[in-house]
C-alpha positions in Angstrom: 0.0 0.0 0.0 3.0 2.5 0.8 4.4 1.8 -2.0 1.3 2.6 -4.1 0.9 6.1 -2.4 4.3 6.7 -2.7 4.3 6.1 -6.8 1.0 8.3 -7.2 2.5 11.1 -5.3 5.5 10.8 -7.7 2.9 10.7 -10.4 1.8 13.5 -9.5 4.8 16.1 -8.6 5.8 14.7 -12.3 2.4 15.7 -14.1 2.5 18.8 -12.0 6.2 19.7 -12.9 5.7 18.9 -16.7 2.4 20.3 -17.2 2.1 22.6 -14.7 5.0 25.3 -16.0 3.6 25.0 -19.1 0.4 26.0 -17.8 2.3 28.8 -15.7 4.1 29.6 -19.3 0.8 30.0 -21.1 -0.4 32.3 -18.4 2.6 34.8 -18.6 2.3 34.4 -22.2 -1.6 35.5 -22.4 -0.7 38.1 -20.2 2.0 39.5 -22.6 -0.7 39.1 -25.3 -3.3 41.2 -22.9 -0.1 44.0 -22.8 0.4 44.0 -26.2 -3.4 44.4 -27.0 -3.8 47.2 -24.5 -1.0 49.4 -26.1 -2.6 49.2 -29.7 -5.7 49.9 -28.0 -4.4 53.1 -26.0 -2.9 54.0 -29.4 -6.1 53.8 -30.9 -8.8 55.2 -28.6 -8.7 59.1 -27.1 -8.6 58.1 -23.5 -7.3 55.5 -21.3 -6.9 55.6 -17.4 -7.5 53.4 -13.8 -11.0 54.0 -12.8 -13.1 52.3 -10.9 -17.2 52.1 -11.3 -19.8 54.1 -9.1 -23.1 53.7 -10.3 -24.7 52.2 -13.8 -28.0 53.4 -15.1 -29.5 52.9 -18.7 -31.9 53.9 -21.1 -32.9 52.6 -24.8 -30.8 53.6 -27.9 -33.0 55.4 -29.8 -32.5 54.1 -33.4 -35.5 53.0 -36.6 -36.6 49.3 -36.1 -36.7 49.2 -39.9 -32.5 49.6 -40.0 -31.9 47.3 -37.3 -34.2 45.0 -35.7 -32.1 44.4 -32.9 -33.3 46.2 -29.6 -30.2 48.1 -27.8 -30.2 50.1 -24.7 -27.5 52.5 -23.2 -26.0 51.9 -20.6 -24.1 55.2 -19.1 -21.6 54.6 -16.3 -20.1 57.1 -13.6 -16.5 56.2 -12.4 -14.1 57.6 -9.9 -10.3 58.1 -12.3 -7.2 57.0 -10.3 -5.1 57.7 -13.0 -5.1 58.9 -16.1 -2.7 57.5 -18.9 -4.0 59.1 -21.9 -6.7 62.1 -22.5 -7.7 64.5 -20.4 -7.1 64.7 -16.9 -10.7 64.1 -14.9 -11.5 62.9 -11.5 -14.6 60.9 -12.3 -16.4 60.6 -15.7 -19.4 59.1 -17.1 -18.8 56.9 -20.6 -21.7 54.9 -22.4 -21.8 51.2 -23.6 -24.2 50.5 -26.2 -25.4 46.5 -25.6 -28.5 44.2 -26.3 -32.0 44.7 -24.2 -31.9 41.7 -22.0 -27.8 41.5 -21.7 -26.7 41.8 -18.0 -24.6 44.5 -16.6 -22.4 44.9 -13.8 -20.0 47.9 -11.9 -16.5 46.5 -11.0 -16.0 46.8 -7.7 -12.2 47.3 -7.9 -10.2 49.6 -10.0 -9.6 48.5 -13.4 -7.7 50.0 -16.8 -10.2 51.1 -19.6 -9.7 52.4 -23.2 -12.1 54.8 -24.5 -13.4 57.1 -27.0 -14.5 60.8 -27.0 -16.8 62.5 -28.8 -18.3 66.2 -28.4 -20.9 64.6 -26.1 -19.1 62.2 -24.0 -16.7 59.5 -23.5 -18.0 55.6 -25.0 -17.0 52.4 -25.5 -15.7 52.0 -28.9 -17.8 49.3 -31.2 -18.8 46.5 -28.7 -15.8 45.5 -27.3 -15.1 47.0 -23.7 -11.7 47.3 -23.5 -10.7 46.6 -19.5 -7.5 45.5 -18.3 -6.1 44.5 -14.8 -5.1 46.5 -12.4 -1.7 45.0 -11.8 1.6 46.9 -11.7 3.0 45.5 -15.1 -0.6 46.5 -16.8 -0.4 49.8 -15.0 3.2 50.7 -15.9 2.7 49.6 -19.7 -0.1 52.3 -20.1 1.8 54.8 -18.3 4.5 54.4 -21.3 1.8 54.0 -23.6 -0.1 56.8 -22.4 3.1 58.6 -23.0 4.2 58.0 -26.9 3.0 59.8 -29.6 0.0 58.5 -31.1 1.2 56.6 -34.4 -2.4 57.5 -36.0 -5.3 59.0 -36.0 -7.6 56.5 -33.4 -9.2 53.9 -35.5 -11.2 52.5 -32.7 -13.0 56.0 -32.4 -13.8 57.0 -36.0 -17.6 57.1 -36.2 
């Protein structure tokens, strides 16, 4: 019986120590592919900083049922700005998310990184993607030097 327990155990560490770094691997490569995305998306949005969400409300997009039978609503967030990386400096904003009627919404409850656009009116979500990252140290300090370089374009993301 020891002998049995002692050969699974080995099993084991051996499964964990072949598979598990690459599982660790894949992890520091997804977040390297995370970091990557988030730079071409600061370069191509108006506004990025570390908010945090308040409150949420909506209200239906007003659009022609004719053009586009789906039904949308707005949904207009208020968030408190830690810091910003690119855009104007703000200490809480409100930015609209266009999604489906019937989709579920939710406020993060802790400080996140999120890309936007700006129009006159206000800040939005660009297309349908909500671009959010971590708030982690290496996310943070990549869209400070981000934030920082010239844009390379005109935003892409935001062209209406």
């Amino acid at each position: 019986m020891f002998k049995r327990i002692v050969f699974i155990q080995c099993t084991l560490i051996g499964f964990l120590f072949l598979y598990g770094t690459n599982i660790l691997a894949d992890s520091a490569e997804e977040e390297l592919d995370r970091i990557d995305q988030m730079k071409y998306v600061i370069d191509d949005t108006d506004y990025c900083a570390l908010m945090q969400d308040l409150s949420i409300s909506s209200r239906p997009f007003p659009y022609n049922p004719e053009e586009d039978p789906r039904r949308l609503k707005v949904l207009t967030y208020t968030a408190k700005v830690y810091e910003t990386y690119k855009g104007a400096e703000v200490k809480s904003l409100n930015y609209e998310f266009i999604v489906e009627a019937g989709g579920t919404t939710s406020l993060y409850s802790e400080p996140y990184i999120q890309c936007l656009c700006k129009n006159k009116e206000t800040y939005y979500v660009p297309d349908v993607v909500k671009f959010t990252y971590p708030n982690t140290e290496k996310f943070r300090e990549e869209a400070r030097k981000a934030g920082r370089e010239k844009p390379k374009k005109a935003p892409f993301l935001c062209e209406d």
